[in-house]
N, C-alpha and C positions, 0 to 999 in steps of 0.2 A: 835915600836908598842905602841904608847901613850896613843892611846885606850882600848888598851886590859890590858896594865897597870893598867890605871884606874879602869876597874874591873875587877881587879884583877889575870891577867892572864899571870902566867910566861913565861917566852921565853921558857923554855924546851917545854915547850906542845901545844907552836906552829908546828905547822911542816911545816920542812924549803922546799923549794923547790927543787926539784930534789926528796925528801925522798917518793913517790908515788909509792909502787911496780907496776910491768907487771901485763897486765891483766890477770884474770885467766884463764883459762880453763875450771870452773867449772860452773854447770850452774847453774844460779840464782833463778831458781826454786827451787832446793835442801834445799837453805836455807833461812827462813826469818829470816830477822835482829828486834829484837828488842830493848828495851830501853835497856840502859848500868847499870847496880849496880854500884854503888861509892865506891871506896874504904873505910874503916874504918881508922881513925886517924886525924889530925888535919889537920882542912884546911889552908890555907895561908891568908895575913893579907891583909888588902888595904893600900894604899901609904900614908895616914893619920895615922896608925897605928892600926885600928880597926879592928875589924874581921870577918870574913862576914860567916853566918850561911849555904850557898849556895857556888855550885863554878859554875864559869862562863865558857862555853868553848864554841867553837866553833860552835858544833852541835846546842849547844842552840840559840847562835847567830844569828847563818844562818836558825835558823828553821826546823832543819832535826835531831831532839832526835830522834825521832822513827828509826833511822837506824842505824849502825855498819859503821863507816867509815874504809877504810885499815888500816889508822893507829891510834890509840887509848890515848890522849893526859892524861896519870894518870901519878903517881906519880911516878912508877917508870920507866918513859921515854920508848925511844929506839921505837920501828918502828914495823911491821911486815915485813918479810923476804921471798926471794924470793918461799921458801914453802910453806907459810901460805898462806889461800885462802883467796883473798880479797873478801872486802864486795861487797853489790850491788849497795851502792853511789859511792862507789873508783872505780868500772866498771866503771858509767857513766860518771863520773868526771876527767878522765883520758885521757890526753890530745893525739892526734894524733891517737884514738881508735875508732872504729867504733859502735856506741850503737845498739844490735839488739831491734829487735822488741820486742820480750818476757823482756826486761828488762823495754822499756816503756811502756808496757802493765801493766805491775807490777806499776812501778811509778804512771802512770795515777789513777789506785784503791787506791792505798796508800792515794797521794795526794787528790783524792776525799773525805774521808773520814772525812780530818779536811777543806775542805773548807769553811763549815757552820761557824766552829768556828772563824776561823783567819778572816774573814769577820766581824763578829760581833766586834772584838776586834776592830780590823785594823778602823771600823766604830768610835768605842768611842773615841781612841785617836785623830781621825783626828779631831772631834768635840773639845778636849779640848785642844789641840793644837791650834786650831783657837780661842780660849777664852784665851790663854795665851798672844797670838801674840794680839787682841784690847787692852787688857792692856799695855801690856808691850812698846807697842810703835814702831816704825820703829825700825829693829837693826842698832844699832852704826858699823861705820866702822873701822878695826882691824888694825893695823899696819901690814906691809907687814915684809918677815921673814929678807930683807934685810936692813930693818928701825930701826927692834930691834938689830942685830948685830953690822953695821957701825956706829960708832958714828957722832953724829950732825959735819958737818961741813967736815970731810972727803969724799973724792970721793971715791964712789963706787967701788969696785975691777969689773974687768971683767969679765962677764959669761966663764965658761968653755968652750972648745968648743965641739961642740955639733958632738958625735959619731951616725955614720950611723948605723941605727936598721937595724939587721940581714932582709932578706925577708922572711915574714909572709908564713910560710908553709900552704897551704891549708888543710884545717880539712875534713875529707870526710865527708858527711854526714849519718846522722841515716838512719834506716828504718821508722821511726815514719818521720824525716823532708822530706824525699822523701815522704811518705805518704801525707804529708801535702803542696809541692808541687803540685802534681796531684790532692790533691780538690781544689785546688786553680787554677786550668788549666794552669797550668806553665809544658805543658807537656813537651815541648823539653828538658828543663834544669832534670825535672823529668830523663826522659827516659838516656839522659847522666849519670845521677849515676846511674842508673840500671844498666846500661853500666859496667861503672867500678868498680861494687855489682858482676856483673854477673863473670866478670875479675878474680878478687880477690879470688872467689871462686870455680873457674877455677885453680889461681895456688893454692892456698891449699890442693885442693884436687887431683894436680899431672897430668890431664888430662889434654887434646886437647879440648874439648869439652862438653859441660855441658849435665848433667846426673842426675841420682837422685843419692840422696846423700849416700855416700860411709860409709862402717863403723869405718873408723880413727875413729872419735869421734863424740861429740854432735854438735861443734861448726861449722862443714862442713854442716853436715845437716841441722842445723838451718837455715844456710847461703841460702843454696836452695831452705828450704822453705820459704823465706825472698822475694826472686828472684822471685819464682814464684807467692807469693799472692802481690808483688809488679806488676808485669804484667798482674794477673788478675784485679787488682784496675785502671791500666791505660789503658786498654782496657774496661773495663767498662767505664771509662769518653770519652774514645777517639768513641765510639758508641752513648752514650748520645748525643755529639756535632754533629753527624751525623745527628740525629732525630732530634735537637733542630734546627740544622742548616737548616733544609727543611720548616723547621713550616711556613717559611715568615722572613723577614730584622728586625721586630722588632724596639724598640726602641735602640738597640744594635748593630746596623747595623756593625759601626768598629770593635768594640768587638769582634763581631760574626767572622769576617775575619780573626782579629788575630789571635780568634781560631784557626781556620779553616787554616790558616799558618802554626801552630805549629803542626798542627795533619800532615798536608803534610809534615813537618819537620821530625817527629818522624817516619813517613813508609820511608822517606827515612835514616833514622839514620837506622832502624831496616833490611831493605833492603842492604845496605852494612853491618851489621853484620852478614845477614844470611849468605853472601859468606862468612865469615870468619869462620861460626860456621861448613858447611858443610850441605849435600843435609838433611843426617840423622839427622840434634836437629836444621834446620831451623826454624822458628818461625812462616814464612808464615803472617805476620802482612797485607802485601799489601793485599794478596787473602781474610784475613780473613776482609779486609775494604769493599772488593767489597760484600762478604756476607754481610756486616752492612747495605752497601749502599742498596741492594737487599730486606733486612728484613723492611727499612725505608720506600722502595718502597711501599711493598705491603702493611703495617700500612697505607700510606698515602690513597691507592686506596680505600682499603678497608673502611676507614671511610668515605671518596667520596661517595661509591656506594650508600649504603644502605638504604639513608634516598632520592634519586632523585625521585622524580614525575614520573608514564608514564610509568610502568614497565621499560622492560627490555630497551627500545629506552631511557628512559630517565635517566640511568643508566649508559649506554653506553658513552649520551651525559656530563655526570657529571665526568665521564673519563677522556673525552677529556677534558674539562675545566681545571681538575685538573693536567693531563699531561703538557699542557701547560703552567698551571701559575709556576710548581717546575721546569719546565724546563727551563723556564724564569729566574728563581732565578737561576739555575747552571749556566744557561750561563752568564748573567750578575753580580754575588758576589761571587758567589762559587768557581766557575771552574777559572777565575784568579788568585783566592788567593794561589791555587796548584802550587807544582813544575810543569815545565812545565811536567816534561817526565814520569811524574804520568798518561796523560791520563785523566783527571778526566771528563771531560765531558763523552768520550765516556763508563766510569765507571756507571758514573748516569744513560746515555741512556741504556745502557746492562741492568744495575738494574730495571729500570721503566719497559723496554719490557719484562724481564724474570717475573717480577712481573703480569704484566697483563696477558703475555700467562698462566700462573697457574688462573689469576680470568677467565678468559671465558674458558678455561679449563674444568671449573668445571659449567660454565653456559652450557657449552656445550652440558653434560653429564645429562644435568635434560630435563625431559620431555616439551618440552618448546611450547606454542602454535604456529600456520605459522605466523601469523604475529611478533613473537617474532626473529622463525628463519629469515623471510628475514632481522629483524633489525640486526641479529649478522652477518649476512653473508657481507650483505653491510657495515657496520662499518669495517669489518675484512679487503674486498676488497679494498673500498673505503677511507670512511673515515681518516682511520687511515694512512695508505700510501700519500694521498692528504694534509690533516689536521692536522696532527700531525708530522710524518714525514718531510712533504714538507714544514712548518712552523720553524723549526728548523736544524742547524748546521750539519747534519747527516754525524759527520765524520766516524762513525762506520763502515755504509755501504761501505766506499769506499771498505774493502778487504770481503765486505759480510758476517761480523762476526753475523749480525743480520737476524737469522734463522726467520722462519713464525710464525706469535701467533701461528695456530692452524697448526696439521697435513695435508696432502693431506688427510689421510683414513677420519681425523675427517671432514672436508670438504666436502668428499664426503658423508658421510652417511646424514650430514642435507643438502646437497641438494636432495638426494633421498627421503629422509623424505619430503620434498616438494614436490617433480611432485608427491610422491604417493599420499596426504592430496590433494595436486589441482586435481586430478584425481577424487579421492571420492567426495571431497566438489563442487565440478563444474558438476558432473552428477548427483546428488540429484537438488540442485540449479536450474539447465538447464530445467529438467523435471518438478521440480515443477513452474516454469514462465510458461513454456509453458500450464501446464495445467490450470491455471490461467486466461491465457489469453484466451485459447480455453471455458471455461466457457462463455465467452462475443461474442461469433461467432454468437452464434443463438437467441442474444436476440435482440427486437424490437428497441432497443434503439441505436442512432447511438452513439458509445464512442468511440473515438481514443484509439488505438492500441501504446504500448508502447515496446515491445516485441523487435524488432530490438535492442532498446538502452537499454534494460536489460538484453539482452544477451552480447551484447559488451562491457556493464562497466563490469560483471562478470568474462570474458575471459583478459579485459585488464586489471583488477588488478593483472593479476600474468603473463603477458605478458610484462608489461610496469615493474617491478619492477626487471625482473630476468635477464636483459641486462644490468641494472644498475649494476647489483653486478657482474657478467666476461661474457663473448661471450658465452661460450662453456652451461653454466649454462640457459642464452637465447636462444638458439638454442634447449633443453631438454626440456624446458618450451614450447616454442612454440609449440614443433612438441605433446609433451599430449594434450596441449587446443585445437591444430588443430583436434587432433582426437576425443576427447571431443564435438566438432563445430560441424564435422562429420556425427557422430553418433545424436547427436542432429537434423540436418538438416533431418537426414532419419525420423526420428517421423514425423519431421513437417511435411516433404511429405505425408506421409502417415494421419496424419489429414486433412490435408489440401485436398486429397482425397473424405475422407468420407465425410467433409462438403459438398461439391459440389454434391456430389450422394444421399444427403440423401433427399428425396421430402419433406421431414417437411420446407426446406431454400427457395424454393417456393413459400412460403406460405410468407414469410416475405414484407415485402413491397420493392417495385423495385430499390427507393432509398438507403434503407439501405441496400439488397442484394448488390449491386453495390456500396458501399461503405465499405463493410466488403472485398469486392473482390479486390478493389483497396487497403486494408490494407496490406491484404497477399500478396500482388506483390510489398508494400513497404518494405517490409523484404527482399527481395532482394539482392538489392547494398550493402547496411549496411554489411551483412553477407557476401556476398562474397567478398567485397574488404578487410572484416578481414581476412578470409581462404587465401585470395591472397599474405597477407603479415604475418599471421604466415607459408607459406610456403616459400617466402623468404627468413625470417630468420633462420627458420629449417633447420634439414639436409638433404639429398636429399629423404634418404627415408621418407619424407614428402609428393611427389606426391602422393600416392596414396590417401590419406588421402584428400587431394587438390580434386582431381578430383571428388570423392564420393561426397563430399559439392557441388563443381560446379554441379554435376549433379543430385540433388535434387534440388538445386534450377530453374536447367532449367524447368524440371517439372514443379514445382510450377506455374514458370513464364506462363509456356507455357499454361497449362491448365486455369489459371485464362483468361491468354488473349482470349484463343480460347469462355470460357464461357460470355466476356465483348465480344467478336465480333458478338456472336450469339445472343446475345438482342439485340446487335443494328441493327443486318440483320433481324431478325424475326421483325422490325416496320420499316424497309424499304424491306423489299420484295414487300406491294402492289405496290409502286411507278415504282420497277424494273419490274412488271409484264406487266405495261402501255408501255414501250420502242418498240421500232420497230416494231411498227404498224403504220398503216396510220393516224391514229390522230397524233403520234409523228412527222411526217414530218410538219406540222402545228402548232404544239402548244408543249411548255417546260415546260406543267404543271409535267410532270413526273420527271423532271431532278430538278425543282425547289423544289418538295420534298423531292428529294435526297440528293440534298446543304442542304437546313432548316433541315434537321432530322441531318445528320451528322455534321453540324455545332454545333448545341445545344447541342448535348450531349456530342461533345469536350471540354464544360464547364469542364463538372464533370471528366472527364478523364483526365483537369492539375492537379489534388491533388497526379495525379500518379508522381513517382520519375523519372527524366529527362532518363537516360538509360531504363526502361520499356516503359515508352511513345513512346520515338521514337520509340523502336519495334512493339510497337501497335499500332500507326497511320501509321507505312511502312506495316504493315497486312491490316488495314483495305483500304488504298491505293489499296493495291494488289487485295482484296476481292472486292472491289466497282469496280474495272475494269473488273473484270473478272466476273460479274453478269452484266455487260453491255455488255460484247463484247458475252457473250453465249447465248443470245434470236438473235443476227444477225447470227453467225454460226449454231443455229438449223434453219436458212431459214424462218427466219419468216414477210422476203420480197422477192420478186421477182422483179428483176431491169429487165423489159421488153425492157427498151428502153434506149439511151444515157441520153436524160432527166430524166428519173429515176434515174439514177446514179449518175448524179449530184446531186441533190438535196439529195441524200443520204447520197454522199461523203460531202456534204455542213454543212447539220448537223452533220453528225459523228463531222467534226472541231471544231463545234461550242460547242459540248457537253465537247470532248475534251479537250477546252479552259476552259471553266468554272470548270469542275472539277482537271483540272490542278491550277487553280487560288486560290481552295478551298484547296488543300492540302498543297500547296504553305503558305496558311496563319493555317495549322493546324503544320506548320514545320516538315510536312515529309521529312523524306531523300531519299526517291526509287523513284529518279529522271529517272532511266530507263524506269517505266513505262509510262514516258509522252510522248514517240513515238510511243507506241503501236497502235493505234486509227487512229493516223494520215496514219503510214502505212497500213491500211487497208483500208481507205479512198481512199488510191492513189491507189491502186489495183485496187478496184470497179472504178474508174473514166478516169483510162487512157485507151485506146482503140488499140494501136499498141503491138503488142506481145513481142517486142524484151524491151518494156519501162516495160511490165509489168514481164517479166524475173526480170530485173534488181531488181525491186521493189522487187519482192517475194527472191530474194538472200540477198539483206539487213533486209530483214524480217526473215527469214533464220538465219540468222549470228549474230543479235540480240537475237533473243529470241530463242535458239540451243531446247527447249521442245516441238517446232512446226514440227508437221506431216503434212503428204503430205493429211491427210486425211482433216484436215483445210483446205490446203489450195485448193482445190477440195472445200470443201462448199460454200470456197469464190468467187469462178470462178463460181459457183450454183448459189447463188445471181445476180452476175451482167449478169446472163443470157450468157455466152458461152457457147456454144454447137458446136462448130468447134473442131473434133476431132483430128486433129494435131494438132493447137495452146494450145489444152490443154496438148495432151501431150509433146508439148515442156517444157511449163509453168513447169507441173510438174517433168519432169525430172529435172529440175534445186534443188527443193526441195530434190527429190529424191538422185540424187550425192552429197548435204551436207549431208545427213543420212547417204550416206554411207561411207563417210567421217570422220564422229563424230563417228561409231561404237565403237570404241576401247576409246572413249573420255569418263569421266566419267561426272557423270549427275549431272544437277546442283544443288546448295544448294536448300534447303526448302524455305529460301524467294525470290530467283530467279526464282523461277518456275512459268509459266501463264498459257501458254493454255495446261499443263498438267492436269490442273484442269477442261477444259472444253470438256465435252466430246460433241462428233459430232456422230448423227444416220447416218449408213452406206447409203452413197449418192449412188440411182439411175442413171442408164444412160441408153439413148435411144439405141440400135440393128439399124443397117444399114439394108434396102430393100431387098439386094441382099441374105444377110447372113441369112436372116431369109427366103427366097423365097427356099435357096436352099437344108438349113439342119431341115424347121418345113414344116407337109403341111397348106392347105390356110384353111381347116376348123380351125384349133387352131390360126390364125391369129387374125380370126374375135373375138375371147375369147379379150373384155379391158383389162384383169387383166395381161395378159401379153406383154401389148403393154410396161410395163417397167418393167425390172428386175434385181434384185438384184448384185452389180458390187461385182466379186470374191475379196475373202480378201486375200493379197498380204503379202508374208510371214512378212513383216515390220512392217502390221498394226496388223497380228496378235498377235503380240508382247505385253505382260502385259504394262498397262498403269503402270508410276511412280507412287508409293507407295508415300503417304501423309504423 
């Protein structure tokens, strides 16, 4: 010890090695160490022989006065002994000894207290130490120790040879250096001493399995609670790196992994120790990662949501972004860095879904407006299954670990909260258009009608959006709006009524009556091919709802048409009034009014919708024929002769043609009616009975609403009066009547000469019959030279109803 010679310090008050008692037992709390008293008496000299006012030892040396070392280097030697209680440096300094926590906790305050100072010093000497060394010059180099022994000129003795150092027993570590592992995220090595912290204090204290601490002594329970605020310190970091590790790659992208390594290191360190600990003092580290993972989730959502644009849709949509881009990072930096049989993706994905079913959970539960619900319902259905799901790795799903955001009940209640809000908000809505629009029915101004397409966008907002989100939820939707439709259509009827009836709409000008009337007949189609296809989609008890609409709208239809056909007959009746009379067989001024008035005013009746049209130009078809063929069946010629009948039958063709040519270019469809004419023609014109049979059975068999009482008027016309031929003729008529008895009658646009009625036709009394049952004075009476032909149970029959 040449050093401690020099000042001053003898070899007794060294202490030699090995001279270190056991650690104590006793806790360091108990006692604090302070400065030592100096004995009394003379001190010892220096190696020059002077004498130093001061003695130098150890403690001073090393810096550590303020403490009580085990053993105490005075005058009068010797050691402390296995009973005496060592200090609190001889704990720490005690080689192959475990230092707790409480002892460095003590050290740490201690040492804080003179850092101020030994800084300050440590500062001034470094300075004059650097002002010694410019002077003093580079230092000279010393002779080596084998320079000064060997003398000049002899060779070197040989090194000894060199004995193998024992192996370095490993020191366990402190509680403080394990502490300082774990801030330093050196978790795996960390978590290893815990390990054998945890071990240690295991066999100390005689058990299987760690417990709280026992009452042997201080130094068991110290030990556990050592264990356990070492486990809350590494669970504390091993969750920070959770949170930190979602944030994004950062500029620490490796780093981050390593982490992220050592933390998959440490649940599986901790995962086989829980089987060794048992079910009961398990740790549960892995479950308590997937709560981390869980608690990160919802941090992350949560700060996503809050601040997105667009309410609750744009919310929603800030969701899914942010699902996406964490789940991106698991799958691509995270989730390989994990043992494999950790699971870790499917960890993240369980975490992010449990996280979100708790945030719309709670979006669920608050009163939210409809266009809020259908964003959560479509997002729940759609989105999220499509988008989120179908975007990423979804090993989870293989055994169906991944339950529904939201319940069935929660499900149902906001879609019931739907159809009811489209229920209410769609019959205010409905009623108020409609009365809107009815405001502009009776004014002079022609203004297009919008009513159709603001009923339709109304209905198809919550029609077109509730199939998007499941079938069953579209099918609920429909069949409300259909009844919603419904009920709406019966008002309109019943407006659409009163407009028509009330004589103030008379009073309006023709054109614009007639173009208010073609508006309501274009609500129409519109409406009922909506009703046609929310009854599709509905469920079956839908029909009724269906039919109630169809059958307002026929109404509507019907009556506007019937009121558009009767202005155009009331300015063509003069023209009909001119036909079959003797000027007619001459001149087409009557027929050519008939073309010109019905042509012109097929103008204004294309602005009608393609399906109402056609029905109204196959009526008006039907109505212009059948005001032609009833001035010839009330008799209002008499074909006296073959020539008459010609020329009868000539025009009829010719009329025939022309108004076939006219409806032809009005694109009628009631192409049946274009043989009606002609067969009447051929009747008046043929002359052998067996050809006019024929004739009248095709006529017959066409048009099944023909009576025999026509065809009698028409045998009137061409003048027969041969009472067998006639009644062959009409027996023919007669056996299809009775024939079709049991047939039912035909539709409303099929119908012709039900429509025209015939004054009961006169017949002449034979000579004989009247000579033998009247006498000859009532002969000579004219008035009964013709009387009235009995009515035949068939004709007494109710004409078809219109």
């Amino acid at each position: 010890m040449p050093i401690l010679k020099s000042l001053g310090v003898a070899d007794s008050k060294v202490p030699r090695a090995g001279t270190l008692p056991l650690r104590s037992s006793r806790n360091p709390f108990e006692e604090v160490p302070g400065l030592e008293e100096e004995e009394s008496g003379e001190l010892g000299s220096l190696p020059n022989g002077t004498s130093c006012g001061r003695r130098a030892t150890l403690e001073k040396l090393a810096g550590l006065a303020p403490f009580r070392l085990g053993w105490t280097p005075s005058r009068r030697g010797g050691s402390p002994g296995n009973g005496q209680p060592r200090s609190f440096l001889g704990r720490v300094l005690s080689p192959g000894i475990r230092r707790s926590s409480a002892d460095f906790g003590l050290l740490a305050r201690l040492q804080g207290i003179r850092t101020q100072g030994d800084e300050e010093a440590a500062g001034e000497a470094a300075r004059r130490l650097a002002f010694l060394r410019l002077g003093r010059g580079p230092k000279p180099r010393r002779a080596s120790l084998a320079e000064r022994v060997v003398p000049a000129g002899e060779a070197a003795p040989e090194p000894p040879p060199q004995v193998p150092e024992p192996p370095k027993v490993k020191e366990p570590l402190s509680v403080l250096e394990i502490l300082s592992l774990i801030q330093q995220r050196e978790l795996a090595r960390a978590d290893e001493h815990i390990l054998e912290l945890e071990a240690e204090e295991l066999a100390s204290s005689g058990c299987g399995v760690p417990g709280p601490p026992k009452a042997e002594g201080a130094a068991g329970g110290r030990r556990a609670r050592d264990v356990a605020l070492l486990y809350e310190a590494l669970q504390r970091e091993l969750w920070a790196l959770v949170r930190e590790t979602l944030a994004g790659p950062g500029p620490g992208a490796g780093a981050g992994a390593g982490a992220v390594a050592q933390l998959g290191q440490v649940l599986v360190q901790e995962e086989a120790a829980d089987g060794r600990r048992g079910p009961g003092a398990a740790r549960k580290l892995r479950a308590r990662w997937a709560e981390a993972v869980a608690r990160a989730a919802r941090e992350r959502l949560e700060a996503a949501a809050p601040g997105a644009p667009g309410g609750l849709a744009g919310q929603l949509e800030a969701l899914r972004a942010r699902l996406l881009e964490d789940m991106g990072v698991v799958r691509g930096r995270l989730a390989p860095a994990y043992p494999a049989g950790l699971g870790a993706f499917s960890v993240y994905l369980r975490g992010y879904h449990g996280a979100l079913a708790e945030w719309l959970a709670v979006a669920a539960r608050r009163r939210l407006p409809l266009a809020d619900r259908y964003a959560l319902l479509h997002w729940h259905n759609q989105v999220y299954p499509r988008e989120v799901l179908g975007l990423v790795d979804v090993v989870a799903l293989e055994n169906g670990e991944l339950g529904p955001l939201l319940s069935p009940g929660t499900l149902r209640g906001l879609e019931d909260e739907c159809v009811t809000d489209v229920k209410a908000q769609t019959r205010a809505a409905l009623l108020r258009v409609l009365q809107e629009d009815e405001e502009h029915w009776g004014s002079p101004e022609d203004q297009p009608s919008s009513l159709a397409q603001d009923v339709c966008e109304l209905l198809e907002e919550h029609t077109d959006q509730a199939p998007r989100i499941s079938q069953e939820f579209g099918e609920r939707m429909a069949h409300c709006c259909l009844g919603g439709l419904a009920e709406f259509l019966q008002s309109f009827q019943q407006r659409a009524e009163r407009f028509h009836e009330n004589p103030g709409v008379r009073e309006l000008p023709p054109d614009t009556y007639v173009s208010r009337t073609i508006s309501l007949v274009n609500c129409g189609p519109p409406l009922r091919a909506l009703a046609e296809r929310l009854a599709r989609v509905g469920p079956p008890e839908s029909e009724p709802a269906r039919e109630a609409a169809a059958s307002a709208l026929d109404r509507v239809t019907r009556l506007c048409h019937r009121v558009l056909a009767d202005l155009l007959f009331q300015e063509l009746q003069p023209h009909f009034n001119k036909l079959m009379r003797r000027k007619w067989l001459s001149s087409s001024e009557a027929l050519d009014g008939i073309v010109g008035t019905l042509g012109a005013q097929a103008l204004a009746l294309r602005r009608m919708q393609d399906e109402p049209y056609q029905t109204l130009v196959a009526e008006l078809h039907r109505r212009a024929l059948v005001q032609y063929v009833r001035p010839l069946l009330r008799g209002r010629l008499r074909c006296r002769s073959a020539r008459t009948r010609s020329r009868v039958a000539g025009r009829l063709r010719e009329d025939a043609a022309q108004l076939q040519r006219l409806f032809r270019r009005l694109e009628s469809q009631a192409s049946w009616l274009d043989a009606v004419v002609p067969h009447l023609a051929e009747v008046l014109q043929l002359e052998d009975t067996p050809s006019i049979q024929v004739e009248v059975g095709v006529l017959v068999r066409d048009y099944p609403d023909i009576r025999r009482k026509h065809v009698a008027a028409l045998l009137d016309i061409r003048g027969l009066c041969n009472t067998a031929a006639r009644h062959e003729i009409l027996a023919v008529a007669r056996d299809l009547e009775l024939s079709e008895e049991g047939a039912s009658s035909p539709p409303r646009d099929r119908v012709f000469f039900a429509d025209i009625p015939v004054p009961r036709p006169p017949f002449c009394l034979s000579l004989p019959l009247v000579l033998g049952r009247l006498p000859l004075s009532r002969l000579a009476r004219p008035s009964l030279a013709c009387l009235p032909r009995p009515r035949s149970p068939s004709a007494s029959r109710p004409r078809a109803q219109r």
